[in-house]
C-alpha positions in Angstrom: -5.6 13.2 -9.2 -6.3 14.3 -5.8 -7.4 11.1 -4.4 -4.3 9.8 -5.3 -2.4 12.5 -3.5 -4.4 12.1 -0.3 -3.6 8.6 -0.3 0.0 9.4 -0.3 -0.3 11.8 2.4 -2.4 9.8 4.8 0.4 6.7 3.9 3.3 8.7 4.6 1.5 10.4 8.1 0.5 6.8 9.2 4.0 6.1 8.3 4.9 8.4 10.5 2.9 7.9 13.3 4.3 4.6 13.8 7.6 5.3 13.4 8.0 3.9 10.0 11.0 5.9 8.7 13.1 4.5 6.5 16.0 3.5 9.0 13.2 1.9 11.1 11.7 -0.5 8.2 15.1 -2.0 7.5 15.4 -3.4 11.1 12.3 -5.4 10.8 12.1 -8.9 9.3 10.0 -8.7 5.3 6.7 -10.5 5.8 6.1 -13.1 3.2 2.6 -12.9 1.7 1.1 -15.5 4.2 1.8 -13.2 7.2 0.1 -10.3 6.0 -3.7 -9.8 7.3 -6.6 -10.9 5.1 -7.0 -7.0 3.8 -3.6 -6.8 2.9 -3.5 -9.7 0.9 -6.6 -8.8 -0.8 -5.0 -5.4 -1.3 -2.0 -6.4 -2.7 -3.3 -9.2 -5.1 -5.7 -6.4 -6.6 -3.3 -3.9 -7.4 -1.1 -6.5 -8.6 -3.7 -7.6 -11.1 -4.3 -3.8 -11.5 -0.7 -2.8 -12.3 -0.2 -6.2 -14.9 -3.3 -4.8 -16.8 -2.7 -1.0 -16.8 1.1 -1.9 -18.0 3.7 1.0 -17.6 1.4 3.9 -17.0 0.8 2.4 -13.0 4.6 2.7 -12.2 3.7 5.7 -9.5 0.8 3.5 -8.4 3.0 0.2 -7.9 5.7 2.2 -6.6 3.2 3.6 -3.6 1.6 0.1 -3.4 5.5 -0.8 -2.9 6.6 1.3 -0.1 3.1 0.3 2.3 4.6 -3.4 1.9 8.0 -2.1 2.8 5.9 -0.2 5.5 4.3 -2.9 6.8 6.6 -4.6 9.1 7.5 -1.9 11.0 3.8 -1.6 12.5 2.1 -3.8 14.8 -1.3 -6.1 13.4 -4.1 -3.2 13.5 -1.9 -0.9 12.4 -0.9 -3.0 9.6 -5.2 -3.5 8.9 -5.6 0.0 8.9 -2.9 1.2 6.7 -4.3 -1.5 4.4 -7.9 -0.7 4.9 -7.3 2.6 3.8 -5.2 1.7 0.2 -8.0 -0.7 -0.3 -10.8 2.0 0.3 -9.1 4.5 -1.9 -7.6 2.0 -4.6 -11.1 2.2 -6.3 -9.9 6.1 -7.9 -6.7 4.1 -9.0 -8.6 2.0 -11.2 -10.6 4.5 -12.7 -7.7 6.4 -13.8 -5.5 3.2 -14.6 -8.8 1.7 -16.1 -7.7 -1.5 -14.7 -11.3 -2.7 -13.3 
């Protein structure tokens, strides 16, 4: 449970860093799927498959997954790599405990 709780943390302090707040997100344009960098997509179509498997109990998991897209445009291209590097480098103690994988 821990892992999933230092994921958190380092999302919402990247967040923060890059001046992510709420009120910030909503002025940027939503990225479709196609913009996102190659780690992002492969991020995103893994927990997707993740969540669809592990059924109702990944709701905090897809929520989390939910806010880094809503993150996302808000933060320049290596910014957006990294945050998604790191979901995808700690996504692996998801699927153990979601049993997804």
């Amino acid at each position: 449970m821990q892992t999933p709780l230092k994921f958190l943390t380092a999302l919402v302090l990247t967040a923060s860093a890059f001046s992510a707040s709420a009120h910030g997100m909503h002025k940027h344009k939503p990225l479709t799927f196609e913009e996102l960098p190659k780690i992002c997509q492969q991020y995103f179509t893994r927990a997707e498959n993740c969540y669809k498997k592990a059924g109702a109990k990944s709701d905090f998991q897809r929520n989390n997954t939910k806010f880094l897209f809503q993150s996302l445009p808000a933060a320049d291209l290596t910014q957006r790599e990294t945050m998604c590097k790191i979901a995808m480098d700690s996504f692996a103690e998801k699927t153990r405990s979601l049993h997804c994988e």
